[in-house]
C-alpha positions in Angstrom: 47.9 -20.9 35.4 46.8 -17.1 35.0 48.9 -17.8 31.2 46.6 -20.5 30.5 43.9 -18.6 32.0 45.1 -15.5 29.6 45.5 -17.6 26.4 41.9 -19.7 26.9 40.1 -15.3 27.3 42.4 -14.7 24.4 41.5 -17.7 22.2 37.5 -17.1 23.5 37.8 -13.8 22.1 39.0 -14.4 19.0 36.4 -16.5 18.2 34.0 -13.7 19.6 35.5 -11.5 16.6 35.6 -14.1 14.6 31.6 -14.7 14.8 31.2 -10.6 14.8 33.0 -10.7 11.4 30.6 -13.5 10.1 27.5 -11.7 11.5 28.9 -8.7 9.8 29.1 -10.1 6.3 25.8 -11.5 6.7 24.3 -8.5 7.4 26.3 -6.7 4.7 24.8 -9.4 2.4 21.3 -9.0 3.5 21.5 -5.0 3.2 22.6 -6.0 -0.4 19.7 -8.0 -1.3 17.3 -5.5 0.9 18.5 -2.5 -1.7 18.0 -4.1 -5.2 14.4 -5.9 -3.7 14.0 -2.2 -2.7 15.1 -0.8 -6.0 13.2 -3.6 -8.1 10.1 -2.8 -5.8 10.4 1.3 -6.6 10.9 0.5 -10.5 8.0 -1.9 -10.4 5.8 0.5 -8.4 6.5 3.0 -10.9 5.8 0.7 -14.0 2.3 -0.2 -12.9 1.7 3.8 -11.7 2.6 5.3 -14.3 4.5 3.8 -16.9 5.8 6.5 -18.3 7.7 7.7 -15.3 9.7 4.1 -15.1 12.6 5.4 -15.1 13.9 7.5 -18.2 16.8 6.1 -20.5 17.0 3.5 -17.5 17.6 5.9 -14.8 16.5 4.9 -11.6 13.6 6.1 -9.8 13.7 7.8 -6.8 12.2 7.3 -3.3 10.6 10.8 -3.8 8.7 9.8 -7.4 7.7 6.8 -5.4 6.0 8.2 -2.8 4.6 11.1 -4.8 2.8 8.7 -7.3 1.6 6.6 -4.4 0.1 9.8 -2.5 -1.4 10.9 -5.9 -3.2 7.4 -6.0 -4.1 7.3 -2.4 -5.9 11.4 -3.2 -7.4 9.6 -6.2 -8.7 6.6 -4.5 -10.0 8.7 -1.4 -11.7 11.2 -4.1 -13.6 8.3 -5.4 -14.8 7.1 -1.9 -16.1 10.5 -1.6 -17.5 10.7 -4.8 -19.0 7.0 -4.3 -20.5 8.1 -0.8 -22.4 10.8 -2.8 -23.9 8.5 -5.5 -25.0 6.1 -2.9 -26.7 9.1 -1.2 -28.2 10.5 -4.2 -29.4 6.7 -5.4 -30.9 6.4 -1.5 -33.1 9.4 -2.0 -34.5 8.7 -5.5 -35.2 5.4 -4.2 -37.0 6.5 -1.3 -38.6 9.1 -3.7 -39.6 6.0 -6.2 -41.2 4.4 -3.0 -43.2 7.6 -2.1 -44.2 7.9 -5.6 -45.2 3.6 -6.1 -47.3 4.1 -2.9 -48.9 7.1 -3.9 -49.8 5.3 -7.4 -51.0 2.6 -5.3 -53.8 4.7 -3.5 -54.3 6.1 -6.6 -55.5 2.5 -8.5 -57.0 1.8 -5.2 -59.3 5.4 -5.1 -59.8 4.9 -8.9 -61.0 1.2 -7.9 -63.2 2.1 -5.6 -64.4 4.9 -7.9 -65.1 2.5 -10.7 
């Protein structure tokens, strides 16, 4: 009984390490796919960035040129929020200056009106 007992832990086992191998390859295989999406991804971010930094003579482009050219856009696109945020300042002040200036035409007519 304690062989049968043995060989049944023994044969449970061995299809324990059998699914740990399968697990294993599927991992393996997905770590494969992960890299070149990663690698495709890079190349691609690099190509719409700045095409000219692609990748030289094919060579591939490295996680550093990545997140260099996607820091120099974020700087760029925060630069223009800033510089957007002024304009919209600047276009609120003549505006309100237009409106001081429109009502102060307005009593003009009206006191030239009532002059007339």
């Amino acid at each position: 009984q304690a062989e049968e007992e043995l060989k049944a832990a023994s044969a449970r086992q061995a299809l324990q390490l059998q699914e740990m191998g399968r697990r294993e390859r599927l991992l393996r295989a997905g770590l494969g796919r992960a890299k070149e999406q990663l690698e495709s991804f890079k190349s691609q971010v690099m190509r719409v960035c700045s095409p000219a930094a692609a990748g030289v003579a094919g060579k591939a482009v490295t996680e550093q040129q990545v997140v260099e050219k996607v820091r120099q856009i974020s700087d760029e696109n925060q630069q223009s929020q800033e510089r957007e945020k002024v304009l919209q300042e600047e276009l609120s002040s003549r505006l309100a200056k237009d409106k001081e200036v429109s009502a102060s035409v307005e009593v003009f007519k009206k006191s030239l009106r009532e002059l007339q």
